[in-house]
C-alpha positions as a Markdown table, in Angstrom:
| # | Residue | x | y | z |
|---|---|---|---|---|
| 1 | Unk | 28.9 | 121.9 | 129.8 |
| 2 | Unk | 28.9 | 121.6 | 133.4 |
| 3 | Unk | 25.3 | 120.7 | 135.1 |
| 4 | Unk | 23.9 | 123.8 | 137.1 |
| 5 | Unk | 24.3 | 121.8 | 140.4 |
| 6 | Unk | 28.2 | 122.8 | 139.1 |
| 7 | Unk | 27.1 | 126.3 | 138.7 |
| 8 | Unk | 25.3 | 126.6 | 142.0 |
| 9 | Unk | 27.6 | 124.8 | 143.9 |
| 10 | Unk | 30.6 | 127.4 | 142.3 |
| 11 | Unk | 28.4 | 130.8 | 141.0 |
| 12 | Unk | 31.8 | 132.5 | 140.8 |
| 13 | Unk | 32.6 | 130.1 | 137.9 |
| 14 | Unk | 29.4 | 130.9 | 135.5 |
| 15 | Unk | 29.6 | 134.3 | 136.5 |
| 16 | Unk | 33.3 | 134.7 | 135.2 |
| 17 | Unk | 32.5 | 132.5 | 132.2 |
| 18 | Unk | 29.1 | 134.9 | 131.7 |
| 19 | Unk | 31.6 | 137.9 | 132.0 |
| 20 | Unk | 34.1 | 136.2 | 129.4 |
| 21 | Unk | 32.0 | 135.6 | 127.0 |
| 22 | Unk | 29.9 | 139.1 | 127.0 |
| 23 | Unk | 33.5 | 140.9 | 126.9 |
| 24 | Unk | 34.7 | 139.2 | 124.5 |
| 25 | Unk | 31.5 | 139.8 | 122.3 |
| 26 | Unk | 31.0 | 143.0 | 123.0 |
| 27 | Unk | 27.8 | 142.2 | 124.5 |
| 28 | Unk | 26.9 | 140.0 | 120.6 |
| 29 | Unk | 27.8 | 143.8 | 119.3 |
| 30 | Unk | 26.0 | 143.0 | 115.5 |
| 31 | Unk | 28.9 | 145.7 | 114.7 |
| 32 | Unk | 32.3 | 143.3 | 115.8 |
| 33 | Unk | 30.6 | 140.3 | 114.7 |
| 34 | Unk | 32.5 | 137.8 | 117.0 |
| 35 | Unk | 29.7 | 135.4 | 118.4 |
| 36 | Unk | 29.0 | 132.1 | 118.0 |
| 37 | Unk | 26.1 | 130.3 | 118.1 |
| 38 | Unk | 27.6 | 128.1 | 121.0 |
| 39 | Unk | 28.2 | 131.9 | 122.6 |
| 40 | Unk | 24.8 | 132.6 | 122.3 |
| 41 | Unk | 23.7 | 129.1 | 124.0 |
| 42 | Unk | 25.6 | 129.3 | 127.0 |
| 43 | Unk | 25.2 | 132.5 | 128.0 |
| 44 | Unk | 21.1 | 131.9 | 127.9 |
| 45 | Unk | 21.8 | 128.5 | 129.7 |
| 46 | Unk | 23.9 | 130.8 | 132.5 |
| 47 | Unk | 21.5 | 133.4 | 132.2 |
| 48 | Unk | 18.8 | 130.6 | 133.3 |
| 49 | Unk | 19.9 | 130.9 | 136.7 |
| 50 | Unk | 22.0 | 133.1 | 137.4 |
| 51 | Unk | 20.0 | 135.4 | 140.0 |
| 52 | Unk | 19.2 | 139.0 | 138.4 |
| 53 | Unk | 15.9 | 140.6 | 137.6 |
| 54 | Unk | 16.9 | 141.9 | 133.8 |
| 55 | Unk | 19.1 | 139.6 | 132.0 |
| 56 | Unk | 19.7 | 142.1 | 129.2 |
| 57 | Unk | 20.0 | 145.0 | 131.7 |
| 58 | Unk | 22.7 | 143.2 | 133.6 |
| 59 | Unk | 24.7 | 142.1 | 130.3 |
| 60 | Unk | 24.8 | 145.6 | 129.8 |
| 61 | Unk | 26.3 | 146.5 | 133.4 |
| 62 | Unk | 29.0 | 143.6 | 133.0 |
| 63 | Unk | 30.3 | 145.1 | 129.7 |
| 64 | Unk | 30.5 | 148.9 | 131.0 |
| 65 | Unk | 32.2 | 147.3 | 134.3 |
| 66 | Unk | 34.7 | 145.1 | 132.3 |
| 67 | Unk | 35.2 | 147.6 | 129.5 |
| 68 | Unk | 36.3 | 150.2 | 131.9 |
| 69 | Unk | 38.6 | 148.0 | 133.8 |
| 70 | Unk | 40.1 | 146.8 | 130.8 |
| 71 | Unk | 40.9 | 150.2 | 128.8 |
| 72 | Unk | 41.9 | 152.1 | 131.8 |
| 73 | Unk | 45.2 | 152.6 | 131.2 |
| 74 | Unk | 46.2 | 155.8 | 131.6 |
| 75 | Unk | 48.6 | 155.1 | 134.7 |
| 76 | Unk | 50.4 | 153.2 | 131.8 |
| 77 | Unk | 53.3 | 155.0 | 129.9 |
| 78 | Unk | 53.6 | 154.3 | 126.4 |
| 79 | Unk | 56.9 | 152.1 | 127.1 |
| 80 | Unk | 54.3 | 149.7 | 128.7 |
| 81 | Unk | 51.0 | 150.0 | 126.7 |
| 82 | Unk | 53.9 | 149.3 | 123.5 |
| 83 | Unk | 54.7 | 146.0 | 125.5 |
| 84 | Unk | 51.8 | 145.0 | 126.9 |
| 85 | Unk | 49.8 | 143.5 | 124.1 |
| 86 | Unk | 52.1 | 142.6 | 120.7 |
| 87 | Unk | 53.0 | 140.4 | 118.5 |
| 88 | Unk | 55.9 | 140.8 | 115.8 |
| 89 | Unk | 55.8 | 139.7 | 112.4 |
| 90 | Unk | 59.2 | 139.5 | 110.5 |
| 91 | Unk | 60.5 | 142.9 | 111.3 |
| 92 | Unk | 56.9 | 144.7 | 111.8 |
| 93 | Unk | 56.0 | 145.0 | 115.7 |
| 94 | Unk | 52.1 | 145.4 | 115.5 |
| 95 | Unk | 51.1 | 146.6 | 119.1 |
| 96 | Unk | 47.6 | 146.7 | 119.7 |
| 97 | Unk | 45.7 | 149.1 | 121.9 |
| 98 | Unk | 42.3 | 149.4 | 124.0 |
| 99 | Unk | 42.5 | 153.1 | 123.0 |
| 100 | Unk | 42.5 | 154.7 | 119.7 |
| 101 | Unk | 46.2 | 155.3 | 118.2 |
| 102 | Unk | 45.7 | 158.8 | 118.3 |
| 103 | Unk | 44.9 | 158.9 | 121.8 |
| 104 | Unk | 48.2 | 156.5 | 122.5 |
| 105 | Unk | 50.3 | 159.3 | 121.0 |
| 106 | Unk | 49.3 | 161.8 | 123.6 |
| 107 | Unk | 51.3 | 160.1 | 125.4 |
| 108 | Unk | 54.5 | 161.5 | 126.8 |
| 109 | Unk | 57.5 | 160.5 | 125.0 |
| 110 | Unk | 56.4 | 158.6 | 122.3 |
| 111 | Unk | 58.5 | 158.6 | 119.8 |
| 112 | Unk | 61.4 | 157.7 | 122.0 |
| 113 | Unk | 59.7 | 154.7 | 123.6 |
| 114 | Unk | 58.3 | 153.5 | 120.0 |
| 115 | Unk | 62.1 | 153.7 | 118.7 |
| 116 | Unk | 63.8 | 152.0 | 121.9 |
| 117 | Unk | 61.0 | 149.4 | 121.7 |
| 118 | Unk | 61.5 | 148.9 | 117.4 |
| 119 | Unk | 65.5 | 148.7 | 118.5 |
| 120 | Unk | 64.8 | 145.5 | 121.4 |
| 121 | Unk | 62.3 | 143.6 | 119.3 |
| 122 | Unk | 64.7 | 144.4 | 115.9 |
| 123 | Unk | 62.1 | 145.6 | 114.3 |
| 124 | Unk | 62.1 | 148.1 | 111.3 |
| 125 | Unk | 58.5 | 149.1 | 111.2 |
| 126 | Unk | 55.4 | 149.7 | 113.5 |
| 127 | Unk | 51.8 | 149.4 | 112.7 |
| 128 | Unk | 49.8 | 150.0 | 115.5 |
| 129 | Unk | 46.2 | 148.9 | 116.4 |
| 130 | Unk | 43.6 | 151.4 | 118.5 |
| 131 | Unk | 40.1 | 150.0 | 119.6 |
| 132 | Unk | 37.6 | 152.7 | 121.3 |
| 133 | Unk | 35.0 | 150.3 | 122.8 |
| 134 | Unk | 32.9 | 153.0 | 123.5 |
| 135 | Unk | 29.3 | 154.5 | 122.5 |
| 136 | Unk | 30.8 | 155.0 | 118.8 |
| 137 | Unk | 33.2 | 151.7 | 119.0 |
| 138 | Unk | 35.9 | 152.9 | 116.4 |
| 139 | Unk | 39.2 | 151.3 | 114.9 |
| 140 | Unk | 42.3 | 153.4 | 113.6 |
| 141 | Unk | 46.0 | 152.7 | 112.5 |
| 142 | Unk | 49.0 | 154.0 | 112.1 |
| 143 | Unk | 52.4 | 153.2 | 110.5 |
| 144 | Unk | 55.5 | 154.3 | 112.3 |
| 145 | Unk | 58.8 | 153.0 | 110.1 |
| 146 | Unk | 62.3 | 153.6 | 110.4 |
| 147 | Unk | 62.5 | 154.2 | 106.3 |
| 148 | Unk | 60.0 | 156.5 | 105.3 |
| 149 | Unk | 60.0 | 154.5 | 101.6 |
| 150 | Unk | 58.7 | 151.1 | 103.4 |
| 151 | Unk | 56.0 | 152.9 | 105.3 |
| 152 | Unk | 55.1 | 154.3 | 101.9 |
| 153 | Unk | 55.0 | 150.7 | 100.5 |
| 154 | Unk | 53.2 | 149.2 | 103.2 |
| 155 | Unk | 50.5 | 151.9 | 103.5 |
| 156 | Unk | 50.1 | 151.5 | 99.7 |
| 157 | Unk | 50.2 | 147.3 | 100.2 |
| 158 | Unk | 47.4 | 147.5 | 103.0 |
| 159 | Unk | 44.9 | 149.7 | 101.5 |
| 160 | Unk | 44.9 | 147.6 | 98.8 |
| 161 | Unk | 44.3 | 144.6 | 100.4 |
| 162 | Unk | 41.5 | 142.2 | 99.1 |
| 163 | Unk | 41.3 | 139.0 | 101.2 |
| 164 | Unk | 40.1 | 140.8 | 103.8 |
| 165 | Unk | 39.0 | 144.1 | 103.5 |
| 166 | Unk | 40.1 | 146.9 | 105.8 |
| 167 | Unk | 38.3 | 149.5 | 104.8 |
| 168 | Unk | 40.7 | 152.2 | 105.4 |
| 169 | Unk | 40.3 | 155.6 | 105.1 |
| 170 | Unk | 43.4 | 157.9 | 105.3 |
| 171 | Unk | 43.8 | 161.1 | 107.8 |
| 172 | Unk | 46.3 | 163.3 | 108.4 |
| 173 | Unk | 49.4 | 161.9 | 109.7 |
| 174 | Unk | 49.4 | 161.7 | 113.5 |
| 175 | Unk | 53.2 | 162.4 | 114.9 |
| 176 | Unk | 55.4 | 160.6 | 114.9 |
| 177 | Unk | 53.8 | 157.9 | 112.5 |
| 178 | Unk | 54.0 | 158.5 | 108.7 |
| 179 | Unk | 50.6 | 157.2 | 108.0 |
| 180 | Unk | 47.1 | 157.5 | 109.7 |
| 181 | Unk | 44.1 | 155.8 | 109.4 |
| 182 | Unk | 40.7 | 155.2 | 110.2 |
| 183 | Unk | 39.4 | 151.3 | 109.9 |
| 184 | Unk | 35.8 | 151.4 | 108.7 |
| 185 | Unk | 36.0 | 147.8 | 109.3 |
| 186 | Unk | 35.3 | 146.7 | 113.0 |
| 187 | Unk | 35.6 | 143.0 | 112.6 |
| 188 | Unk | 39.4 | 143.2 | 111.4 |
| 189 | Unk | 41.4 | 142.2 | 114.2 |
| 190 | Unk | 44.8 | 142.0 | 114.1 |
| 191 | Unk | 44.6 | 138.3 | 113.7 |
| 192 | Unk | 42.9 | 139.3 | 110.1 |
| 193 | Unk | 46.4 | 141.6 | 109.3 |
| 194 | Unk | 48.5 | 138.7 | 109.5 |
| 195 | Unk | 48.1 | 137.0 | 106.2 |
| 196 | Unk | 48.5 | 140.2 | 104.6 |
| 197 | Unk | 52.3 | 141.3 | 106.8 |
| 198 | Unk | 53.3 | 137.7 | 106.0 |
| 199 | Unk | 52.6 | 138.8 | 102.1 |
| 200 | Unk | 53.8 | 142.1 | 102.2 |
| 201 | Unk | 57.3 | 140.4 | 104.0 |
| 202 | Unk | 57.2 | 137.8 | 101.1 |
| 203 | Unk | 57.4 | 139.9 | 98.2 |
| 204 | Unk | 59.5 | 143.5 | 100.2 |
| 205 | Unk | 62.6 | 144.0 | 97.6 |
């Protein structure tokens, strides 16, 4: 850890590591469950000189500031929210959002840009990942697939999933996806989903 002569000599530098760090967890939300011990450490050792009269009061206005910034997207059409944070997984393209899924398919043209995208990244299936990160912080997914059978199996496969819980809870099916859920289970990212794709892949007929 640099010495705070570092940090006084560049204050641009803790604050942006003071701002990483309080994004990323969610302000030590008890609820995501992300930080570390080391987190905790250097954000108090920031904190210990950084110049503001309420340390808790301005962790508080960071996190509204950067969460704002970082789920305002709705200058963003669902072409370019479907590209701008995903990873693929065999033939599943798993997207993931800073807004709930629900509120992605609002969007205009969906279906069309989920298909084109499925068809560039050869890709069969979709299981897309929404995060509201505010006041009520709230996960959902849904499972968009070219053959309605594997989105059957795969809805079936991840509910059932042990290693590490979900907690899904199935809603009406939001158009165009074939299965809806809400995920009772704020720490699951979608790092957590990839054991169980890479099974699911493994043992598909």
């Amino acid at each position: 850890m640099p010495n705070k002569q570092f940090f006084a000599d560049y204050p641009q530098c803790g604050d942006m590591l003071h701002c990483t760090i309080i994004l990323d967890t969610i302000n030590f939300c008890k609820e995501i469950n992300k930080a570390t011990a080391l987190d905790q450490e250097v954000v108090e050792y920031l904190e210990s000189f950084i110049n503001v009269e309420n340390c808790d009061v301005e962790r508080i206005r960071k996190l509204e500031c950067l969460t704002n910034a970082k789920t305002d997207v709705s200058t963003l059409t669902a072409a370019q929210l479907l590209r701008k944070d995903v990873k693929v997984f065999g033939d599943i393209l798993v997207p993931s959002f800073p807004i709930l899924v629900k509120d992605f398919f609002q969007k205009d043209n969906v279906e069309v840009d989920l298909l084109n995208t499925l068809e560039q990244r050869n890709c069969g299936t979709a299981v897309l990942l929404g995060m509201d990160l505010g006041v009520g912080r709230t996960r959902d997914v849904a499972i968009y697939a070219k053959e309605t059978e594997v989105a059957d199996q795969l809805a079936t496969f991840l509910e059932r999933w042990k290693e590490s819980s979900f907690q899904l809870t199935r809603a009406p099916p939001t158009p165009p996806a074939q299965y809806y859920f809400k995920q009772n289970n704020m720490n699951a990212t979608r790092k957590l989903y990839i054991p169980a794709f890479n099974e699911f892949m493994k043992n598909r007929p």
